[in-house]
C-alpha positions as CSV (number, residue, x, y, z in Angstrom):
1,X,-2.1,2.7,3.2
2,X,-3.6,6.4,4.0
3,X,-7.2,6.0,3.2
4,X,-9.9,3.7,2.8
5,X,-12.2,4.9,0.2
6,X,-14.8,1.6,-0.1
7,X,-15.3,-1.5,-2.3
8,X,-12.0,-2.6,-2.1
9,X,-10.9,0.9,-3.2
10,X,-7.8,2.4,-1.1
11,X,-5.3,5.0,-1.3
12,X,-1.9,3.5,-1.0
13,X,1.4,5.7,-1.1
14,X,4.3,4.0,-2.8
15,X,8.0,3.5,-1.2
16,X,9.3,6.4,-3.8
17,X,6.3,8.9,-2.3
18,X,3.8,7.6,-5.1
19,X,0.4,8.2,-4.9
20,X,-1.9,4.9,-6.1
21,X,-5.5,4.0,-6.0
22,X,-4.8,0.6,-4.2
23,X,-7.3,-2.4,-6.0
24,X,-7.2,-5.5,-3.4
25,X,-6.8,-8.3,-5.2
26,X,-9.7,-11.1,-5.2
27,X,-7.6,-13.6,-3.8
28,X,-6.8,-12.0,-0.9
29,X,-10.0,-10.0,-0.5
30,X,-11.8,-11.4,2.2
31,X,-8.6,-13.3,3.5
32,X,-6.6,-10.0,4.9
33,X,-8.7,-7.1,6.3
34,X,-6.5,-3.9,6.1
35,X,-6.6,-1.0,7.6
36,X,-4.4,2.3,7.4
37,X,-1.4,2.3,8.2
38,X,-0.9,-1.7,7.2
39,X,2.2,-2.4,5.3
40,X,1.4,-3.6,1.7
41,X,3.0,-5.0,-1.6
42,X,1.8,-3.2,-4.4
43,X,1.7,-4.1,-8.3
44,X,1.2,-1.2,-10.7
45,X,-0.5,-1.0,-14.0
46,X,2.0,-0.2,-16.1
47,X,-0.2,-0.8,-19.1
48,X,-2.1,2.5,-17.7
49,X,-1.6,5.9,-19.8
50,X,-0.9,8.4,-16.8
51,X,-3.3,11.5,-16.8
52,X,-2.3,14.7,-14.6
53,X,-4.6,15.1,-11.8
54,X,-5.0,11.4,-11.1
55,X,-3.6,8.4,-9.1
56,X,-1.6,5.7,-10.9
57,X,-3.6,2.6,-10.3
58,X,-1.9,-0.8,-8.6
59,X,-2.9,-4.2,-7.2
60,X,-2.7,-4.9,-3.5
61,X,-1.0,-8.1,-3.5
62,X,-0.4,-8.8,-0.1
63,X,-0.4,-7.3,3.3
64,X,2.1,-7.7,6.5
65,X,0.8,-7.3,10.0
66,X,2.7,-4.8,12.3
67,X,4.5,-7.3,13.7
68,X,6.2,-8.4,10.4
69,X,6.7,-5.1,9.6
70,X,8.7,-4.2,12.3
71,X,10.4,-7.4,11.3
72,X,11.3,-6.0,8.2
73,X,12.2,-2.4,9.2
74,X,14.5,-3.8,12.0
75,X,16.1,-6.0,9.9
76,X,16.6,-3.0,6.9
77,X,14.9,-4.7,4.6
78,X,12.5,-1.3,4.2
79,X,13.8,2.2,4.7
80,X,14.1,2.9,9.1
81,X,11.9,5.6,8.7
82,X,9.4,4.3,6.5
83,X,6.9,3.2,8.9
84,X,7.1,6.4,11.2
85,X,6.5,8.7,7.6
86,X,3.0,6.6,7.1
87,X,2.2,7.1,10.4
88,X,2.5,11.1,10.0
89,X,0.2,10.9,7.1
């Protein structure tokens, strides 16, 4: 995640370099707090017509805490420097 914009309204940047406009879901909306930086599943509208000049829209499905994602980066199951790129954001 690389910004927090308000009313479960984030900016989320994909695993191909993807900008979204991250929706949490309302299951998990006042189960996980997230913050940026947090490691997320996405789900994208693919029923959305893309415009030029605006963010593809996706679900926030779930979230991993660092320690899971560190998990997952050390045992290559997301890129090795993934994690390190959204922390340059």
């Amino acid at each position: 995640m690389t910004e927090i914009y308000g009313g479960e309204h984030m900016s989320v940047k994909g695993e191909d370099g993807t900008l979204y406009m991250g929706l949490i879901r309302g299951k998990i909306k006042k189960r996980m707090w997230t913050r940026v930086g947090d490691l997320v599943i996405l789900s994208p509208w693919y029923f959305e017509t893309e415009k030029e000049g605006k963010k593809r829209k996706a679900h926030i499905i779930w979230r991993y805490t660092r320690t899971q994602s560190t998990w997952l980066q050390n045992h290559n199951y997301i890129k090795k420097n993934f994690l390190e790129d959204m922390q340059n954001i």
